[in-house]
N, C-alpha and C positions, 0 to 999 in steps of 0.2 A: 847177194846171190853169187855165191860160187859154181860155176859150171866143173863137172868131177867128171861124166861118161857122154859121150855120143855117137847115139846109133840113127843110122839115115837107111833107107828101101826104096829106090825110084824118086828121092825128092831131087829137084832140075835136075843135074848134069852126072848123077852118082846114080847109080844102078842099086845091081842086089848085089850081094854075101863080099858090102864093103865094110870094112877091119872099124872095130869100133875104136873112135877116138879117145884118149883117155888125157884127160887136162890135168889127173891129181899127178903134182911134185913139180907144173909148171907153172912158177912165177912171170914169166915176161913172156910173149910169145910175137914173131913177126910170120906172119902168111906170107909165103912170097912165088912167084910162079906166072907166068903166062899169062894170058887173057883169055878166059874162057874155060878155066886150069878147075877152076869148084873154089876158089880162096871167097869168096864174096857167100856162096852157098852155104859153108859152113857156119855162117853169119846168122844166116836167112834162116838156116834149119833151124839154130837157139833160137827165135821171135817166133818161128811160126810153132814149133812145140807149146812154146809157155803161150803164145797170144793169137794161135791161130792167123799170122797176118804177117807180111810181108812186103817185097816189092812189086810182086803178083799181084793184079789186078782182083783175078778171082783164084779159086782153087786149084781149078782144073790147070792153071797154067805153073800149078809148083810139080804137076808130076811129069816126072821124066816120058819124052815121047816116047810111044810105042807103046807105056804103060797102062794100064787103068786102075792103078793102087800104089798109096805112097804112105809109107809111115816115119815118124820122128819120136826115138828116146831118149830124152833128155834125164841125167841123174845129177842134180845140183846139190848143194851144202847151203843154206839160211837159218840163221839164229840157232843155231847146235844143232839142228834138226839135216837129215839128209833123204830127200824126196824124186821119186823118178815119175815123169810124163811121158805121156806115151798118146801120142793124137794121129789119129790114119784118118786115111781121104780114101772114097773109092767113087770112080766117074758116073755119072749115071748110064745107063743101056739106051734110053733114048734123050729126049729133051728135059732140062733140070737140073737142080744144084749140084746132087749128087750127095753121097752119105758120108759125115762125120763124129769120128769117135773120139772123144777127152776121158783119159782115164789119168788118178793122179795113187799116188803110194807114200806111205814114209816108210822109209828100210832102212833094215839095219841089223845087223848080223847076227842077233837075235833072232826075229820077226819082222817079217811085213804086214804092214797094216794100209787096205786100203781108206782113202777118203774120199773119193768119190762121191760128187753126190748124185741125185736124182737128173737132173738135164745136165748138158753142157752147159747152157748161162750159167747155172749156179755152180757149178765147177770150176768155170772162168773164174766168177767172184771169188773162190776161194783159193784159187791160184795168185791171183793179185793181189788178194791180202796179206796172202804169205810172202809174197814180193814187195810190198807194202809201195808198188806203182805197175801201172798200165800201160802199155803197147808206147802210146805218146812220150810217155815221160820219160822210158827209157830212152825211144830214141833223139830225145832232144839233152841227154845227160849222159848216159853210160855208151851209147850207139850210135855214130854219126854215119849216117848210112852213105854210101856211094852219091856224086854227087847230091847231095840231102844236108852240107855242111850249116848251112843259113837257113834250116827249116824251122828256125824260134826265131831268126831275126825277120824272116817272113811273112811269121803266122798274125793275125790279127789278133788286136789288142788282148780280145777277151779269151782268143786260146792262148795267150802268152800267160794270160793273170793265171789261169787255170792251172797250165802247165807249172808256172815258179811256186802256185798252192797244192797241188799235188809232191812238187818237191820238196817243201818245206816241211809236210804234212799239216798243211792249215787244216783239213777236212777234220784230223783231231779235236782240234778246236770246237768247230762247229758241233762234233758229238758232245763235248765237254759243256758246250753253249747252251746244247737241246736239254742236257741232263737235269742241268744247272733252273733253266727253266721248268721243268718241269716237276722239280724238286720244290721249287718256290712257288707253286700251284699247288702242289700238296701242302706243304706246308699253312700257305693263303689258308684254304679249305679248313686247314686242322684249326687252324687260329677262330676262323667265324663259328663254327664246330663250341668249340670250348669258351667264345663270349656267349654265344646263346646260353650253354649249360652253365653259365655265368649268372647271366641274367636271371633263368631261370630258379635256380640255388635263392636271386636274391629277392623274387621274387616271393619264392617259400617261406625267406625269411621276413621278410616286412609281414607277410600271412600268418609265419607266427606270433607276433609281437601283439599284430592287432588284436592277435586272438587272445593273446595271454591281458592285453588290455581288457578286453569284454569279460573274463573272466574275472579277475578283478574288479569290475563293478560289479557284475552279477554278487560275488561272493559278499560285496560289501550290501549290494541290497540286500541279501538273504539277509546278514546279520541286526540289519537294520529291521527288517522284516519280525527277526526270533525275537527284538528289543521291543517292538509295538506288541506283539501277541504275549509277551510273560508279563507285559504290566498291563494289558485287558485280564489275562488269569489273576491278578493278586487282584 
């Protein structure tokens, strides 16, 4: 994932009608500035556009004080493909989460084409996919967050295993494992399938033989039969 545009609205420290960032033609970049400056936000804005999450506890504490709405556009580059995010917060009026929107796009100079789906989960999922990792995995590979440097050397065994299988893409695997199986269940199936019609076949055929055997005596009693009755006529 290539980060290409970024547009912020009230997310932490950044207000409105701030200048959108534009990443394409920078290869190496050093943040540098004060404490308290927005270097650490422009961080936070990428993770919470694509994953909704950050260092913020909950929602309501990514939008800049004083506000009740915050949005984040994100326009990246993955696998030839160039896709923009666009996810707003708005506070609730009284007690509650408050409302969130995930809209996603491929663009391109041609056309926009959104892909959106039906809820936000399934959005998420289809943003992941295309990033081919989740919130975690970034931040324990590509994102070492603000004091978060030893958050893999930390984490418990089984989010460790997770995390190094999300990296790898072991989860491939397991689709390939499931495929695999279930190929071989059809297959099973097709196999007992075609011994029965086996069986059966060979069954018709011993059915014929015996018949074609009955036949053959019959035929031979007949003649035996025509051989007794033309020497009672003479």
């Amino acid at each position: 994932m290539i980060p290409l545009k970024l547009n912020v609205k009230n997310f932490l420290c950044y207000g409105e009608n701030v200048p959108t960032l534009d990443f394409q033609g920078i290869e190496l970049a050093c943040l540098c500035g004060q404490n308290g400056h927005g270097k650490t936000a422009i961080l936070e804005a990428i993770t919470w556009a694509l994953w909704g999450k950050g260092r913020a506890q909950t929602q309501q504490e990514f939008v800049r004080i004083g506000q009740k709405t915050m949005s984040v556009e994100l326009e990246f580059a993955c696998r030839g493909e160039t896709y923009r995010v666009l996810r707003t917060f708005s506070k609730p009026r009284g007690s509650g989460a408050g409302k969130t929107s995930l809209e996603i796009q491929i663009v391109s100079p041609a056309f926009i084409k959104p892909i959106t789906d039906n809820t936000i989960s399934e959005t998420q999922k289809g943003i992941d996919r295309i990033l081919n990792m989740d919130y975690v995995t970034f931040i324990n590979t590509s994102y070492l967050k603000q004091g978060e440097a030893d958050i893999f050397a930390t984490s418990k065994p089984n989010e460790r295993k997770q995390i190094l299988a999300n990296i790898l893409s072991l989860s491939s695997y397991d689709l390939f494992e499931s495929e695999a199986k279930k190929l071989s269940a059809r297959l099973d199936h097709s196999a007992v399938e075609q011994r029965a019609k086996i069986a059966i076949k060979n069954q018709e055929a011993q059915a014929g033989e015996i018949i074609n055997t009955d036949m053959q005596d019959i035929d031979a009693r007949l003649f035996e039969l025509s051989s007794i009755i033309d020497k009672e006529k003479s």
